[in-house]
TORKOL-4160 file (C-alpha; in steps of 0.2 Angstrom, whole numbers, padded with zeros to 4 digits, m for minus):
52
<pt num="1" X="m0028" Y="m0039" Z="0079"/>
<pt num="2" X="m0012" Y="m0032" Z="0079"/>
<pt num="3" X="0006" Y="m0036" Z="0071"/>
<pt num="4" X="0024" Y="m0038" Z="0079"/>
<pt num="5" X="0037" Y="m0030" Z="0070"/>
<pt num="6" X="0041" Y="m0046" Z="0062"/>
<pt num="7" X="0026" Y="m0049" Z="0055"/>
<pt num="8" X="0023" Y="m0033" Z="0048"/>
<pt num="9" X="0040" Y="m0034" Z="0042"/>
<pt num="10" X="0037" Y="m0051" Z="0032"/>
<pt num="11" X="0019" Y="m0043" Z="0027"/>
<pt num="12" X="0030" Y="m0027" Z="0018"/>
<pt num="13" X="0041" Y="m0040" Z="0009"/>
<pt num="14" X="0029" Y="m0050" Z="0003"/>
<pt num="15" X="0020" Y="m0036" Z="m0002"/>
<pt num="16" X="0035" Y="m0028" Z="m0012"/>
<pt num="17" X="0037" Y="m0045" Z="m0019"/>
<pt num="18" X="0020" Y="m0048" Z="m0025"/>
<pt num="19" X="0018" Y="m0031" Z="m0034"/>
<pt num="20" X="0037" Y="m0029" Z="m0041"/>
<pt num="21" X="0037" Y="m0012" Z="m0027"/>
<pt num="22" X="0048" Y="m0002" Z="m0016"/>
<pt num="23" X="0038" Y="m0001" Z="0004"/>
<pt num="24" X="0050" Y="0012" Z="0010"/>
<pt num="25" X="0054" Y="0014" Z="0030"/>
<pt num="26" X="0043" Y="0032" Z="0032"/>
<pt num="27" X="0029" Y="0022" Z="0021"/>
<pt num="28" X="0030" Y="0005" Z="0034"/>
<pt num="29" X="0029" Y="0020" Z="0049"/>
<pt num="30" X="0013" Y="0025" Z="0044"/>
<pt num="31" X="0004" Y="0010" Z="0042"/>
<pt num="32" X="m0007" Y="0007" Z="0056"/>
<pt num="33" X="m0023" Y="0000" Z="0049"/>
<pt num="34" X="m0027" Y="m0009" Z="0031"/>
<pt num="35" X="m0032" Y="0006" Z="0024"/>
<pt num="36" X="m0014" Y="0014" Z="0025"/>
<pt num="37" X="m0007" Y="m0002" Z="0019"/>
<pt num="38" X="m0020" Y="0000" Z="0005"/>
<pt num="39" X="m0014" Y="0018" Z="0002"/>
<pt num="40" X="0005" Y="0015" Z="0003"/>
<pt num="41" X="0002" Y="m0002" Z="m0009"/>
<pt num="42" X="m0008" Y="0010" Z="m0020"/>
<pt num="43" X="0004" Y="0025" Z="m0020"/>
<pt num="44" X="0019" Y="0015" Z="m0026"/>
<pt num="45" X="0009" Y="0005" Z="m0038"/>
<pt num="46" X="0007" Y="0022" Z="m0047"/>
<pt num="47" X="0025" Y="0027" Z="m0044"/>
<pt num="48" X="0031" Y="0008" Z="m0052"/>
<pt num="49" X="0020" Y="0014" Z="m0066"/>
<pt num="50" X="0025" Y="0030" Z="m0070"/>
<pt num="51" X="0044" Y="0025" Z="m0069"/>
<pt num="52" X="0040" Y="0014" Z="m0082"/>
């Protein structure tokens, strides 16, 4: 299955909501299966963190 531009839009938003994050537009580039979503999610989780 594949997502329109739209949807993967709303996906990146609700996923920035969800987990108080930042998807930047490189990030949303890259992600063509769940494991780079997973991996994008993941990376910014830690950067959230670290920035306290």
């Amino acid at each position: 299955m594949y997502a329109d531009s739209m949807e993967l839009l709303e996906m990146v938003m609700s996923l920035n909501d969800e987990f108080g994050i930042e998807i930047g537009a490189v990030d949303v580039a890259g992600m063509r299966t769940v494991a780079d979503v997973r991996e994008v999610v993941t990376r910014c989780l830690a950067k959230a963190w670290e920035m306290g």
